[in-house]
ROFI-105807 format. One record per atom (N, C-alpha, C): residue in one letter; atom name; x negated, y negated, z. Coordinates in steps of 0.02 Angstrom, whole numbers, plus 32768, in hexadecimal, padded with zeros to 4 digits. Example, Ala and Ser with C-alpha at 12.3 -4.5 7.8 and 13.67 -1.06 7.14 Angstrom:
+--------+-------+------+-------+------+
| residu | atome | east | north |   up |
+--------+-------+------+-------+------+
|      a |     N | 7D6C |  811C | 8186 |
|      a |    CA | 7D99 |  80E1 | 8186 |
|      a |     C | 7D6C |  80A5 | 8186 |
|      s |     N | 7D7E |  8070 | 8162 |
|      s |    CA | 7D54 |  8035 | 8165 |
|      s |     C | 7D7B |  7FFE | 818A |
+--------+-------+------+-------+------+
This chain:
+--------+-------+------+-------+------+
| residu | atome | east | north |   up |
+--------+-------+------+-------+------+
|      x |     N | F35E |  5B90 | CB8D |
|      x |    CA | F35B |  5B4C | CBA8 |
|      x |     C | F36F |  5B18 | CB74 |
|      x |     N | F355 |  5B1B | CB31 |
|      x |    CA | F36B |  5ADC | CB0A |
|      x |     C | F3AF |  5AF3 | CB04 |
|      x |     N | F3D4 |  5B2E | CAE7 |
|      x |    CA | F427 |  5B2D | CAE1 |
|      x |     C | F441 |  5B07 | CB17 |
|      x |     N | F41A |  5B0D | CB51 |
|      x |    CA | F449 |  5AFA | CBA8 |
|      x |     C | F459 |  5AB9 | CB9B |
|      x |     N | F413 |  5A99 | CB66 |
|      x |    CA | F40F |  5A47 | CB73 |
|      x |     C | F431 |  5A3B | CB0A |
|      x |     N | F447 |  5A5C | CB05 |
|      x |    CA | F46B |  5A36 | CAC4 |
|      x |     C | F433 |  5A42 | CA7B |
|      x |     N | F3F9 |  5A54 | CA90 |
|      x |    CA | F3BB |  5A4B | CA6A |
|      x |     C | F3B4 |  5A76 | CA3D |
|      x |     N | F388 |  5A78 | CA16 |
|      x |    CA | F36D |  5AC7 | C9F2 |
|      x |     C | F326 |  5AB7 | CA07 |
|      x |     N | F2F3 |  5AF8 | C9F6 |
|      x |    CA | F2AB |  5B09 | CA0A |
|      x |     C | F286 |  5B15 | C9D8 |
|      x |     N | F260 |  5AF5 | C9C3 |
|      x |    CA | F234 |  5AE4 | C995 |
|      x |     C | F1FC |  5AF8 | C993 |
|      x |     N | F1DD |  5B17 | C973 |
|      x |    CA | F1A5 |  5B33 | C96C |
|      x |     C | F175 |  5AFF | C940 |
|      x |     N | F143 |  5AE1 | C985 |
|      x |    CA | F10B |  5AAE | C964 |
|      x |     C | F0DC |  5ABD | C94D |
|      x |     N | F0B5 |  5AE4 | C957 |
|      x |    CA | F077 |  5AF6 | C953 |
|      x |     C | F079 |  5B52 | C963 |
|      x |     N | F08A |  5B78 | C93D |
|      x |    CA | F094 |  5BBD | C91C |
|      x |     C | F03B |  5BD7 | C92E |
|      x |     N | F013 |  5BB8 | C91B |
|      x |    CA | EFCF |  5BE0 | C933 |
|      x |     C | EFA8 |  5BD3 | C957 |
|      x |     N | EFBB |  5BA7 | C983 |
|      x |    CA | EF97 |  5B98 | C9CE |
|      x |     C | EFA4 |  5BE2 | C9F7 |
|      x |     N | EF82 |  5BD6 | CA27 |
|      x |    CA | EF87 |  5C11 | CA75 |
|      x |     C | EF8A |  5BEC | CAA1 |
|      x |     N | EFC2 |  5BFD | CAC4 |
|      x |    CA | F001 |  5C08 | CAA8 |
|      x |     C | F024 |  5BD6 | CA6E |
|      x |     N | F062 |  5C03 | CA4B |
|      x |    CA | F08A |  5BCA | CA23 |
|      x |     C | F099 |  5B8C | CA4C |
|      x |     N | F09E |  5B68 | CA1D |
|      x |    CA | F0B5 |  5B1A | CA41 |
|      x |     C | F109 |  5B0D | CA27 |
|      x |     N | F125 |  5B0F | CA4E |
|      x |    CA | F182 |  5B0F | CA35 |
|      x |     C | F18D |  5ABB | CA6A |
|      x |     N | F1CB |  5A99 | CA4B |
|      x |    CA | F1D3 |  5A64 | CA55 |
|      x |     C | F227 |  5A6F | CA45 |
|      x |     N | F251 |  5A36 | CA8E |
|      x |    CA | F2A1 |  5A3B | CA8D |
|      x |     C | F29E |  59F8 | CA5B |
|      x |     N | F2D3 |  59FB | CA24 |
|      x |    CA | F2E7 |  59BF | CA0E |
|      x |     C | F331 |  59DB | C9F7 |
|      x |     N | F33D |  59A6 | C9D4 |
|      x |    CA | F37E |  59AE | C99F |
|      x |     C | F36B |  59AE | C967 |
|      x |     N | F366 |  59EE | C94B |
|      x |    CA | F33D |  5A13 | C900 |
|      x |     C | F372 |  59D4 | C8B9 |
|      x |     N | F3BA |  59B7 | C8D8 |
|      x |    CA | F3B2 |  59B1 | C892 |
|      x |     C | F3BA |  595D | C87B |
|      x |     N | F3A5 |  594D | C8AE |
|      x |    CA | F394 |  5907 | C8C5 |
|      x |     C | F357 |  58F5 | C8B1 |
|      x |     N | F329 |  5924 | C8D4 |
|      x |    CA | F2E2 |  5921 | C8B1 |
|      x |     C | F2E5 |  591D | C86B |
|      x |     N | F302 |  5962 | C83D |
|      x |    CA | F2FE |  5959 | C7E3 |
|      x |     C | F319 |  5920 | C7E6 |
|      x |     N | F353 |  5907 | C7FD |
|      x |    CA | F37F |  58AC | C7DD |
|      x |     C | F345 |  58A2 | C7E4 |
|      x |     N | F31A |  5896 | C80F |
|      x |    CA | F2F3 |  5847 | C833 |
|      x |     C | F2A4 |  5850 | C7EB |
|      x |     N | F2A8 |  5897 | C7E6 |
|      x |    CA | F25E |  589E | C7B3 |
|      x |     C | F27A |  587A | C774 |
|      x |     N | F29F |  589D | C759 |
|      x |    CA | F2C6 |  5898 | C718 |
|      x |     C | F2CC |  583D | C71C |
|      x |     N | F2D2 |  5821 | C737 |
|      x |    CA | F304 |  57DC | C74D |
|      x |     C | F2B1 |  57AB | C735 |
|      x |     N | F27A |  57B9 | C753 |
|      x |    CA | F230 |  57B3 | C751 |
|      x |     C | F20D |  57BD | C716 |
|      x |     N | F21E |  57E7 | C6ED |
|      x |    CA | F20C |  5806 | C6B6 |
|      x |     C | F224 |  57CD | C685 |
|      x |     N | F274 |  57D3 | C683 |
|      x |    CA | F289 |  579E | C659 |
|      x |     C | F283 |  575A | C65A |
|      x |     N | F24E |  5734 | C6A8 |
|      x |    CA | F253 |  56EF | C6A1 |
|      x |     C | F202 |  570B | C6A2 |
|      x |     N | F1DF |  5721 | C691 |
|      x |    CA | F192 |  572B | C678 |
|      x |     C | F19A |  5727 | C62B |
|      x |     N | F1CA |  574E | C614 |
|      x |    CA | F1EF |  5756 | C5C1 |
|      x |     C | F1F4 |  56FD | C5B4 |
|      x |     N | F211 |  56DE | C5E7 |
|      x |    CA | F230 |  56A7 | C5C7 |
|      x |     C | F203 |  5674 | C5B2 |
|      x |     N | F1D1 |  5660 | C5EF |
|      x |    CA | F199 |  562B | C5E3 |
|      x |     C | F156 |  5658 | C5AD |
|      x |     N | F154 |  5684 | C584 |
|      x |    CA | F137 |  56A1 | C54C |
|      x |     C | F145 |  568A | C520 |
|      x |     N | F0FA |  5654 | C4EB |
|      x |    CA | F102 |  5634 | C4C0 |
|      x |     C | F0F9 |  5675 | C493 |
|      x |     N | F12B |  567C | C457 |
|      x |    CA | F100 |  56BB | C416 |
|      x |     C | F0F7 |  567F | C3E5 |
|      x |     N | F0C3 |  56A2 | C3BE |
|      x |    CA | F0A2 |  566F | C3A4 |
|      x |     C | F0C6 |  568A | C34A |
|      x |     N | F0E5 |  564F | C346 |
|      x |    CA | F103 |  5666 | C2EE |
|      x |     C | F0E2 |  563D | C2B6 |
|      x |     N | F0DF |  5654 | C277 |
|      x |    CA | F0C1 |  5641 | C245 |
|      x |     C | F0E8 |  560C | C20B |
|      x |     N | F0DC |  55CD | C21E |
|      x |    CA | F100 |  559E | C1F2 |
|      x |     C | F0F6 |  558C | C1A2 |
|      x |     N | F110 |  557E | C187 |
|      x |    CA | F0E4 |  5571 | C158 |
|      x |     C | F11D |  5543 | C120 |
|      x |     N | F0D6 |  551B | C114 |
|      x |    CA | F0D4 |  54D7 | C0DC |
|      x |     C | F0BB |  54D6 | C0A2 |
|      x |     N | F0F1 |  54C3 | C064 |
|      x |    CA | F0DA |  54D0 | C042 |
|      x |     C | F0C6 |  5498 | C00B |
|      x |     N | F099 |  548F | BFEA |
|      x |    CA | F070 |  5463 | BFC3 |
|      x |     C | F077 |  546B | BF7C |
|      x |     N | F06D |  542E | BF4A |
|      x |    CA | F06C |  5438 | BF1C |
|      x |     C | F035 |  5416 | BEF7 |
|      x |     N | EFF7 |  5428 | BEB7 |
|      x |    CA | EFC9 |  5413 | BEBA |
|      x |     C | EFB7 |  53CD | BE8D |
|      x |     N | F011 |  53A4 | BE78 |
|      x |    CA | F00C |  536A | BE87 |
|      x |     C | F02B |  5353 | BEB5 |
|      x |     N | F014 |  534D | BEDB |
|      x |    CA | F045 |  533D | BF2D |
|      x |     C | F047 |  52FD | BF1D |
|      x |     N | F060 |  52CC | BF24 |
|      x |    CA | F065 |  5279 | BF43 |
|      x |     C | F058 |  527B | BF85 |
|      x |     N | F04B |  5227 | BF8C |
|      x |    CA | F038 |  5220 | BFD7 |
|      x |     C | F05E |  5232 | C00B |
|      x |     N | F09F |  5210 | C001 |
|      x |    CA | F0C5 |  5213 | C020 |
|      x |     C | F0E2 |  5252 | C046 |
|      x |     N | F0E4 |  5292 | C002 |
|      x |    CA | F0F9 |  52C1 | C015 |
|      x |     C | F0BC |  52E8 | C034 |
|      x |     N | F07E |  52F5 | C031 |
|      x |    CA | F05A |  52F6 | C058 |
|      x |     C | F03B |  52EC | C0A6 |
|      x |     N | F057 |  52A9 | C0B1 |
|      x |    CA | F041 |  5294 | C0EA |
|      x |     C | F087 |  52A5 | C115 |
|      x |     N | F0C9 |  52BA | C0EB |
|      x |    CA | F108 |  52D1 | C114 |
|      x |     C | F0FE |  5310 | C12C |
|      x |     N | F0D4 |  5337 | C0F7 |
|      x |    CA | F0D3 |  5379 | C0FE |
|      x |     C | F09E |  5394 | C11C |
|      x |     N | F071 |  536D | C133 |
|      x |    CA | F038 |  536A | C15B |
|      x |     C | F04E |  5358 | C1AF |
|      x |     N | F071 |  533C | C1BB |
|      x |    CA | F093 |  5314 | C200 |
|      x |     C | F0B5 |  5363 | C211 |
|      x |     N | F0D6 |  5385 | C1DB |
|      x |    CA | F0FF |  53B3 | C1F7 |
|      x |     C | F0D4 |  53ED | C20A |
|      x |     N | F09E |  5403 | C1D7 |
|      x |    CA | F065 |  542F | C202 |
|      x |     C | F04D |  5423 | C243 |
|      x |     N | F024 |  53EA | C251 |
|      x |    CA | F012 |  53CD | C288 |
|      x |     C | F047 |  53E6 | C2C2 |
|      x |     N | F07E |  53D1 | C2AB |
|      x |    CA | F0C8 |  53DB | C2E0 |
|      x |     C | F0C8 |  5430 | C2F2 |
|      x |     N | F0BE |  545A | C2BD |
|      x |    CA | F0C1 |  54A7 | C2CF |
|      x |     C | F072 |  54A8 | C2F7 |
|      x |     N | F047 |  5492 | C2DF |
|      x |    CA | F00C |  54A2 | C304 |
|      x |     C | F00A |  549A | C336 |
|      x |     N | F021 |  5461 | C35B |
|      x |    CA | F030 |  5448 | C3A3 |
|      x |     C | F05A |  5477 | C3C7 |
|      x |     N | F095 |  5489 | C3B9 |
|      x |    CA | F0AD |  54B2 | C3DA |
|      x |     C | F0A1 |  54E4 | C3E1 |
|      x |     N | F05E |  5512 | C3BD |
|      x |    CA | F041 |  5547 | C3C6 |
|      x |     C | F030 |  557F | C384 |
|      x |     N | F068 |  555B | C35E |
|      x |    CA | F078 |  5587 | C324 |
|      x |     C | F03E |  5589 | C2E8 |
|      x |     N | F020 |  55C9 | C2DC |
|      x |    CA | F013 |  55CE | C293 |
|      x |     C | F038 |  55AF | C258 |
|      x |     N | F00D |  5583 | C229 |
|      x |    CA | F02B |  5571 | C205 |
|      x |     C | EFFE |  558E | C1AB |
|      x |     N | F03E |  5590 | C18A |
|      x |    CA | F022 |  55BA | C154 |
|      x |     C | F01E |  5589 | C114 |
|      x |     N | EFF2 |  556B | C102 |
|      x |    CA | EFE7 |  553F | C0B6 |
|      x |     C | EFFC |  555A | C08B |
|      x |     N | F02F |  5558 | C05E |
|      x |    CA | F03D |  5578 | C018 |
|      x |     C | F03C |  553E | BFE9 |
|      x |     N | F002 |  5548 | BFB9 |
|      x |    CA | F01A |  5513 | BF6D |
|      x |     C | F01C |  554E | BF42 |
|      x |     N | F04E |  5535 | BF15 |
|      x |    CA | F089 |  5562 | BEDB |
|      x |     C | F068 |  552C | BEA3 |
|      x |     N | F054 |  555A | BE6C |
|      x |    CA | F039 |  554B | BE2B |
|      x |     C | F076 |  554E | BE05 |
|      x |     N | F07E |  552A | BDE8 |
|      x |    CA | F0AF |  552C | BDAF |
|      x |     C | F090 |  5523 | BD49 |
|      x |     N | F0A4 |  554B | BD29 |
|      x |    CA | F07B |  5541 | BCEE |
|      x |     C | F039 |  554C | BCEC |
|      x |     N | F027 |  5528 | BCBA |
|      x |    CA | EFD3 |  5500 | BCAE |
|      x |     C | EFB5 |  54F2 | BCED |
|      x |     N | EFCB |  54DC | BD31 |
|      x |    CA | EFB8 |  54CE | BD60 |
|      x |     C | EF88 |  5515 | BD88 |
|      x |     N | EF90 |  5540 | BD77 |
|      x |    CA | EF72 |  557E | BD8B |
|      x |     C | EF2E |  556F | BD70 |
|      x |     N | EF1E |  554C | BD4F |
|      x |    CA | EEDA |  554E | BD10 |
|      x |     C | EEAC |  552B | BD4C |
|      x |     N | EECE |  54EA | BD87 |
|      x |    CA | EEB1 |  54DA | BDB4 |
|      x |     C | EEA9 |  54D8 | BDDD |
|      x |     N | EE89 |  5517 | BE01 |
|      x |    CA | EE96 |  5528 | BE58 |
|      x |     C | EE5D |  54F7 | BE6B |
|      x |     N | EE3B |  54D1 | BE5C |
|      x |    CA | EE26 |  54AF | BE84 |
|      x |     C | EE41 |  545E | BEAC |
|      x |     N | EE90 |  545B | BE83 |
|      x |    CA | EEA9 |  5429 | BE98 |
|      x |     C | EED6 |  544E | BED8 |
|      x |     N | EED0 |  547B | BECF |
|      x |    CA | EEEE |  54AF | BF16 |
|      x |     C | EEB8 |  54B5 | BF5D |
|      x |     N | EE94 |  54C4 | BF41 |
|      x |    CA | EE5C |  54CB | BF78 |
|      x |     C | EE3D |  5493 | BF8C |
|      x |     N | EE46 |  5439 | BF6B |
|      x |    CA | EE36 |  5416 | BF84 |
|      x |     C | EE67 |  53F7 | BFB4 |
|      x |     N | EEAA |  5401 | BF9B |
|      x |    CA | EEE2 |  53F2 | BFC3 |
|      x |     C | EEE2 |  5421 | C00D |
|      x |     N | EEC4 |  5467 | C01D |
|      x |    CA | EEC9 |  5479 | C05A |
|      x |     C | EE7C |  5465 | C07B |
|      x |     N | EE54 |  5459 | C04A |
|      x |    CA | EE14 |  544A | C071 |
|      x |     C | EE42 |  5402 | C0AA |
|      x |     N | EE4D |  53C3 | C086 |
|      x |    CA | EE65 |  5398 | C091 |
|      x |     C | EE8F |  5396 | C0D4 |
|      x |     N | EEBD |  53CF | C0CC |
|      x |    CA | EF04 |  53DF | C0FF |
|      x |     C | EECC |  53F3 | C139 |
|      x |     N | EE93 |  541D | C132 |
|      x |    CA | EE6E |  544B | C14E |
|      x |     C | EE58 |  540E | C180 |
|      x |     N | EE31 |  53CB | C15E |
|      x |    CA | EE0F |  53A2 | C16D |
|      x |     C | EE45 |  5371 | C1AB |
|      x |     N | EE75 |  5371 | C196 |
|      x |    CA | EEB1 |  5335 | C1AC |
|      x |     C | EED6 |  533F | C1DE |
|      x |     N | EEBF |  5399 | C1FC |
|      x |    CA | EEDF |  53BF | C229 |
|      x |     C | EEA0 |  53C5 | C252 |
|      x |     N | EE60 |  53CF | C251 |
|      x |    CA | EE1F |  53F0 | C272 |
|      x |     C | EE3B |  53D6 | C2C7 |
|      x |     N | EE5A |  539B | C2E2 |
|      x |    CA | EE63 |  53A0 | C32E |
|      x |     C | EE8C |  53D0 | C345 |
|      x |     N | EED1 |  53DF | C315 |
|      x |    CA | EF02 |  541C | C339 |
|      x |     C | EEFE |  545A | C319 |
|      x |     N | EECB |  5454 | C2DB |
|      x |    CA | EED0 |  54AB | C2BF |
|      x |     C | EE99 |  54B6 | C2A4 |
|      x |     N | EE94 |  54FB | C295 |
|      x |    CA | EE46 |  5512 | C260 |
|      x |     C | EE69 |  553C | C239 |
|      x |     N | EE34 |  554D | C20B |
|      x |    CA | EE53 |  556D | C1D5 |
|      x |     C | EE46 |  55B4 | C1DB |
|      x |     N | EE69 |  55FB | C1E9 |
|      x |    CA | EE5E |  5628 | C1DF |
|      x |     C | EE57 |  5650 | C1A8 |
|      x |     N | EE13 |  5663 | C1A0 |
|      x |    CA | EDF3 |  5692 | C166 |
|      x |     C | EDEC |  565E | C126 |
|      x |     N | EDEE |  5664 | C0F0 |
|      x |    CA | EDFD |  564D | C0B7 |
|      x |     C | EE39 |  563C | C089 |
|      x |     N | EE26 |  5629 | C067 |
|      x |    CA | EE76 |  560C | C042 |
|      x |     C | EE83 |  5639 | C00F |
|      x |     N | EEA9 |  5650 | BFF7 |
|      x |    CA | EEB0 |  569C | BFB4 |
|      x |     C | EEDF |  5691 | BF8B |
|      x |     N | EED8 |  56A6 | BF51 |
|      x |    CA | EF13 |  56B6 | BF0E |
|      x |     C | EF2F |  56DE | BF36 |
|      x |     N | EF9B |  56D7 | BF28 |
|      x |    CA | EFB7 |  5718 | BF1F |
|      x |     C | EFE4 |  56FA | BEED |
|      x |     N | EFCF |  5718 | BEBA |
|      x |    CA | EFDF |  5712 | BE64 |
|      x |     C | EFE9 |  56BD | BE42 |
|      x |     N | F020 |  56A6 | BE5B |
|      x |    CA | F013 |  564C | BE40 |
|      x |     C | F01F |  562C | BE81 |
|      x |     N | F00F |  563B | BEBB |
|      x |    CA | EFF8 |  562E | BEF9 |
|      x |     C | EFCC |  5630 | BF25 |
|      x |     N | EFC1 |  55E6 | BF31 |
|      x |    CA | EF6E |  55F7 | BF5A |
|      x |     C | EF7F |  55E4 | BFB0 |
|      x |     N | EF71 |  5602 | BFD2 |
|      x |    CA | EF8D |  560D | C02B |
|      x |     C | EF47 |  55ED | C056 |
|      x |     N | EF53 |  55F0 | C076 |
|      x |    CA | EF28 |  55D1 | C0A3 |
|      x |     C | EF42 |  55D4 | C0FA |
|      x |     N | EF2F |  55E9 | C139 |
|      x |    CA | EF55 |  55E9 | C164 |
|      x |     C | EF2C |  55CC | C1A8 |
|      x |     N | EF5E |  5596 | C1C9 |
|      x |    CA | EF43 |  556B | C205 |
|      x |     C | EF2C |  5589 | C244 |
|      x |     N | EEFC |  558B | C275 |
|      x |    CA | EF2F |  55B0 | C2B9 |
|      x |     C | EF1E |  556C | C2D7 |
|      x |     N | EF34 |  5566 | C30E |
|      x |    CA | EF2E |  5539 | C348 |
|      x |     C | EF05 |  5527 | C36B |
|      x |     N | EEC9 |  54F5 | C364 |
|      x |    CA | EE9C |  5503 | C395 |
|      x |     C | EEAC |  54E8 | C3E0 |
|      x |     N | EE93 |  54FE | C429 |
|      x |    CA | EEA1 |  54FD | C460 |
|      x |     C | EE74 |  54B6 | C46E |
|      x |     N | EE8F |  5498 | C4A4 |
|      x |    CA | EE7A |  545D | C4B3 |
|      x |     C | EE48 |  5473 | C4EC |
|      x |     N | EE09 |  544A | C4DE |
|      x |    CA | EDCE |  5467 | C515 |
|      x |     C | EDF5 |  546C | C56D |
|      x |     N | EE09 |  5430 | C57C |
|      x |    CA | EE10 |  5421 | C5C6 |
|      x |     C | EE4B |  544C | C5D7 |
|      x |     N | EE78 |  545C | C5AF |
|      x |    CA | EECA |  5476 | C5B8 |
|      x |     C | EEF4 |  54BF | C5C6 |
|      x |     N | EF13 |  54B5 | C5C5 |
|      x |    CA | EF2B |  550E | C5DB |
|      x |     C | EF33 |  5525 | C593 |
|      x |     N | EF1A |  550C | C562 |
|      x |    CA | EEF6 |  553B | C512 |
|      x |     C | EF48 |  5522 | C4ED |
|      x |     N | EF6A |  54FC | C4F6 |
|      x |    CA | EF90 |  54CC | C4C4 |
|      x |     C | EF65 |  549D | C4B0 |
|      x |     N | EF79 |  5476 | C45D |
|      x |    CA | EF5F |  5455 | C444 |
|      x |     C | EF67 |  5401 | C46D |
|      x |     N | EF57 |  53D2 | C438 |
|      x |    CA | EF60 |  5386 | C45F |
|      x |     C | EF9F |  537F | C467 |
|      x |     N | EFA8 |  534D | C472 |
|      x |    CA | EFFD |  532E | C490 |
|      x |     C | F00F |  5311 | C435 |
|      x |     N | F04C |  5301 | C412 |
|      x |    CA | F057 |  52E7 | C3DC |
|      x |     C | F055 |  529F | C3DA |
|      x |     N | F05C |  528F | C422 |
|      x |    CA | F05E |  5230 | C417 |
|      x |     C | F01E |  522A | C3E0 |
|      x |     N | EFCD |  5253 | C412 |
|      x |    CA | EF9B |  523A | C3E6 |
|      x |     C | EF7E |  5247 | C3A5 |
|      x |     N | EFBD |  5280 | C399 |
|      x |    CA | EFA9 |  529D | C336 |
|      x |     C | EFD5 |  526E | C329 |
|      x |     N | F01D |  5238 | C331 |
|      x |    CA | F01A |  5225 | C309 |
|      x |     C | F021 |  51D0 | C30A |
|      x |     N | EFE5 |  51C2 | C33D |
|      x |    CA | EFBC |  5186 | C339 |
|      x |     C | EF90 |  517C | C30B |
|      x |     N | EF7A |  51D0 | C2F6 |
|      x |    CA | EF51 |  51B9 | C2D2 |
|      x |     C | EF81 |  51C3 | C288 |
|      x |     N | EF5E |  51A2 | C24B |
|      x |    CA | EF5D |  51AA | C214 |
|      x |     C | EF56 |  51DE | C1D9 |
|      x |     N | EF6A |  51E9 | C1A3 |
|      x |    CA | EF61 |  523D | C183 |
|      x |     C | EF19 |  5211 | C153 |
|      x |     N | EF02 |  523A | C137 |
|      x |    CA | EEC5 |  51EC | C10F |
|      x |     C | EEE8 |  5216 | C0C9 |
|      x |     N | EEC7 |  51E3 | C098 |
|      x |    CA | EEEE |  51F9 | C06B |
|      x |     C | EED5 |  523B | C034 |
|      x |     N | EF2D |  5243 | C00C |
|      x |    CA | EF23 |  527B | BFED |
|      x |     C | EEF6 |  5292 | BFB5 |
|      x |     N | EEE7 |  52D7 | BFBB |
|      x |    CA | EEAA |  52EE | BF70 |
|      x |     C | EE9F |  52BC | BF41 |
|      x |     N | EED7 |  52BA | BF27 |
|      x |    CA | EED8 |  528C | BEF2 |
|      x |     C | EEB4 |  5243 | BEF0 |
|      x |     N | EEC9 |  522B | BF32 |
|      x |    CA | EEA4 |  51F1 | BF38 |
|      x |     C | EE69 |  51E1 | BF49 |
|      x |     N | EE3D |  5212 | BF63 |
|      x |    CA | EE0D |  5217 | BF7B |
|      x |     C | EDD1 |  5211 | BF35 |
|      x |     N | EDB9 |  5233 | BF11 |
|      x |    CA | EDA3 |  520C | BED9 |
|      x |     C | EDB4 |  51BF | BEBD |
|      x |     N | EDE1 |  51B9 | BEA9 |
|      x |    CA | EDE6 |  5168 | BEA4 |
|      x |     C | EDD7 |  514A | BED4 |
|      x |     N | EDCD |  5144 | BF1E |
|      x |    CA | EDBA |  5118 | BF47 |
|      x |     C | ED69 |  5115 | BF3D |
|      x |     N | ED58 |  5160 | BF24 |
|      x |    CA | ED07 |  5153 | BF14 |
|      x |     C | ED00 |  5137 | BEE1 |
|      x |     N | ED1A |  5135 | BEAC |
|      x |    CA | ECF6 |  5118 | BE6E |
|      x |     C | ECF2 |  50DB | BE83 |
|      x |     N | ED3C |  50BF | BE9D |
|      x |    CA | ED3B |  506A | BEB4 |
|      x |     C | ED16 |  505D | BEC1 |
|      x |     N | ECF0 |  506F | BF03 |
|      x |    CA | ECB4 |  506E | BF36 |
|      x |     C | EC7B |  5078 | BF10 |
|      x |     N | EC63 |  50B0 | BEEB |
|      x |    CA | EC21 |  50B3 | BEC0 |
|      x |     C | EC42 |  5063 | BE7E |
|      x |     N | EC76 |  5052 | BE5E |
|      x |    CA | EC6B |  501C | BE3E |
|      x |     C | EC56 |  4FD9 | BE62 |
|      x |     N | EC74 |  4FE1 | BE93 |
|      x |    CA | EC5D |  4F99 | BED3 |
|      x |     C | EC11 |  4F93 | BECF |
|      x |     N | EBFA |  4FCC | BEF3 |
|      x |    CA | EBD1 |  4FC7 | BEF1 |
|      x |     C | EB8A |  4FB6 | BEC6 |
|      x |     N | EBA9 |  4FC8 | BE8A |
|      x |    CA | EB7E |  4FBD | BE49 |
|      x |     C | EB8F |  4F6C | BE39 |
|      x |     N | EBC7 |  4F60 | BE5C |
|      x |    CA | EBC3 |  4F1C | BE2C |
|      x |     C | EBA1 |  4EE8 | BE60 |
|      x |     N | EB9C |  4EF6 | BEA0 |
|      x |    CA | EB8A |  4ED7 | BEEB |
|      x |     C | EB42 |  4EE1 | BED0 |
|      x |     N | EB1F |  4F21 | BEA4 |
|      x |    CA | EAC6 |  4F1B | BE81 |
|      x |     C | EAB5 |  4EEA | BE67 |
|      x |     N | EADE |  4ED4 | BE1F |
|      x |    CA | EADE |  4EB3 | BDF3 |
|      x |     C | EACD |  4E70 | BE1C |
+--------+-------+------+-------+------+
């Protein structure tokens, strides 16, 4: 009967009683799967690992550039990977490293968290972002208008001197 009608016979269901066989056009069906497969393939975000890299005298400027551009991978979904590169004598101070990703860590907390810890690999200290999901949303981060309404606050470096200012103010506002 399916040859009569142009068809082939398909075997649906192999362990029912009886088999279940069905007329189609066998190779219409594979196009039409295959065809499905690849626009399921297409709207699949993979999630890739970006990464920025720091130095542990950063300036502001270059900081708050290189901070805008994390934010930017975080939003779109992407892991992002912190690298500050020690150069010299500068190895003597990983804590100007680890205050610089605490900082990045801090300046990012709406579109990312920090996965695991931050580590030496030899005159490199890593650190890596993931993305956090927005409560209400289909688990993408915020929209970018509002990361970059807001402001980066400022860098390691500056963050002590704004205190001393503030503890001198204050001492002299005692007096």
């Amino acid at each position: 009967m399916a040859k009569s009608r142009g068809m082939d016979l398909v075997e649906i269901s192999p362990n029912a009683a009886p088999p279940v066989c069905k007329f189609m056009d066998y190779g219409k069906f594979k196009y039409l799967q295959k065809k499905k497969a690849a626009e399921a393939k297409k709207h699949q975000h993979q999630v890739q690992l970006k990464e920025v890299k720091f130095r542990p005298k950063i300036e502001k400027h270059d900081y708050e550039f290189k901070l805008r551009k994390a934010i930017e991978f975080l939003e779109e979904g992407n892991k992002v990977k912190l690298t500050i590169r020690f150069r010299g004598r500068e190895i003597t101070r990983p804590a100007l490293a680890q205050r610089i990703i605490d900082q990045v860590v801090e300046d990012t907390k709406d579109v990312g968290a920090l996965e695991g810890r931050s580590t030496f690999e030899g005159r490199t200290m890593i650190a890596i972002l993931v993305p956090v999901a927005k409560q209400g949303g289909k688990g993408k981060a915020p929209k970018k208008e509002a990361a970059k309404a807001e402001k980066p606050a400022a860098t390691p470096e500056e963050k002590p001197a704004e205190k001393t200012e503030e503890a001198a103010s204050e001492s002299v506002a005692e007096s």
